[in-house]
C-alpha positions in Angstrom: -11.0 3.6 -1.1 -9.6 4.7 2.3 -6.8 3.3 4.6 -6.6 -0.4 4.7 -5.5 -0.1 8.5 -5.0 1.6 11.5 -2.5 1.2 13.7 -3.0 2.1 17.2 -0.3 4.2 18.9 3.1 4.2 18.0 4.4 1.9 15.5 8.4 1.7 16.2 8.4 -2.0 14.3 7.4 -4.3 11.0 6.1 -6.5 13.3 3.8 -3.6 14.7 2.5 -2.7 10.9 2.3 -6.6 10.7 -0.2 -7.1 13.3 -1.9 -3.9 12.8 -2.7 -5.4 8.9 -3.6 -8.6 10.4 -6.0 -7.2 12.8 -8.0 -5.1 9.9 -8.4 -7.9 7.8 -11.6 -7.2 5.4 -12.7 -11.0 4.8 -15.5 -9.1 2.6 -12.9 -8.4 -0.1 -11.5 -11.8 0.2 -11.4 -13.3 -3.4 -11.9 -9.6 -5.0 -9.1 -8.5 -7.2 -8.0 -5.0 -5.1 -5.1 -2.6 -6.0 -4.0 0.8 -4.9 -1.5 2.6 -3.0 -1.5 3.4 0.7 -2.5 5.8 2.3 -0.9 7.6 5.5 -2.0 5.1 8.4 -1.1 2.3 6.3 1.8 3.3 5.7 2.4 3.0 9.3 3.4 6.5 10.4 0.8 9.3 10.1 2.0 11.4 7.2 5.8 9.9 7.3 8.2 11.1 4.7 10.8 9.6 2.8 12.7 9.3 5.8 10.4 7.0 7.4 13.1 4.2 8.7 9.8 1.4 8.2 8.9 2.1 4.2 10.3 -1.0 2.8 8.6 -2.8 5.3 5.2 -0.7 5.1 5.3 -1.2 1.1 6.0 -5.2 0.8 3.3 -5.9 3.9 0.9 -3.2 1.9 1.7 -5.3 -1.1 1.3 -8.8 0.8 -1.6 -8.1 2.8 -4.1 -6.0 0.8 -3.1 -5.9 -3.3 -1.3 -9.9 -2.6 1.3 -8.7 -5.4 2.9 -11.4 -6.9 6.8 -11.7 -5.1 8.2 -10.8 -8.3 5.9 -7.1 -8.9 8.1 -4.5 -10.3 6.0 -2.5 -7.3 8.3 -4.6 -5.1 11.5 -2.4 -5.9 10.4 0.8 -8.6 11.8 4.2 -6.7 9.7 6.5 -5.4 7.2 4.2 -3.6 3.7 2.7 -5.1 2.5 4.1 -7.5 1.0 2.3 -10.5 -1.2 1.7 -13.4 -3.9 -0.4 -14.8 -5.4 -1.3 -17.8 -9.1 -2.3 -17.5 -11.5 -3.6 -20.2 -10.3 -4.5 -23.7 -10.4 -2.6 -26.9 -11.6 -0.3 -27.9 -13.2 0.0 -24.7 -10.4 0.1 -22.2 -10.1 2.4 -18.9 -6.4 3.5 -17.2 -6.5 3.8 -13.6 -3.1 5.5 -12.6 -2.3 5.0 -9.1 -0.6 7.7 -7.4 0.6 8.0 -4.0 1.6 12.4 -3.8 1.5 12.8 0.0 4.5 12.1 2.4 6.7 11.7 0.0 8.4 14.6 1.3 11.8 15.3 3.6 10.6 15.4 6.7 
């Protein structure tokens, strides 16, 4: 739980968010399944908004570099960001986890 990454100072560029992702690489979660939604910082602007001209590029690196989504995740294009669900466990013993992503989304 927390922010994946980051970045320091201004970021005005994918390549920015790129580097800041590669830089907080967690090689203790290497191998271990991990999903989520991002938080402020790794979405690269402290609480952006919708109008944030980088959130394509901050969702498919988020996507890349700490979930590794599959090219072809419906994550990849949904509207409205993120978010997402999870079925863990099998029946009759099975847990949701419903991924949400409220903050920034915003006009601002």
């Amino acid at each position: 739980l927390g922010d994946a990454m980051y970045p320091k100072g201004s970021v005005t560029s994918a390549a920015q968010l790129r580097e800041a992702y590669a830089q907080a690489g967690e090689p203790a979660l290497r191998g271990v399944p991990v999903d989520g939604v991002y938080d402020d910082h790794d979405y690269g602007l402290n609480d952006g908004g919708v109008g944030w001209e980088l959130k394509e590029d901050a969702r498919q690196l988020f996507l890349d570099e700490v979930v590794g989504a599959p090219a072809d995740s419906a994550r990849r294009t949904q509207r409205g960001g993120l978010y997402g669900s999870r079925t863990l466990g099998e029946p009759p013993r099975q847990l949701k986890v419903v991924m949400l992503r409220h903050t920034g989304i915003t006009a601002r």
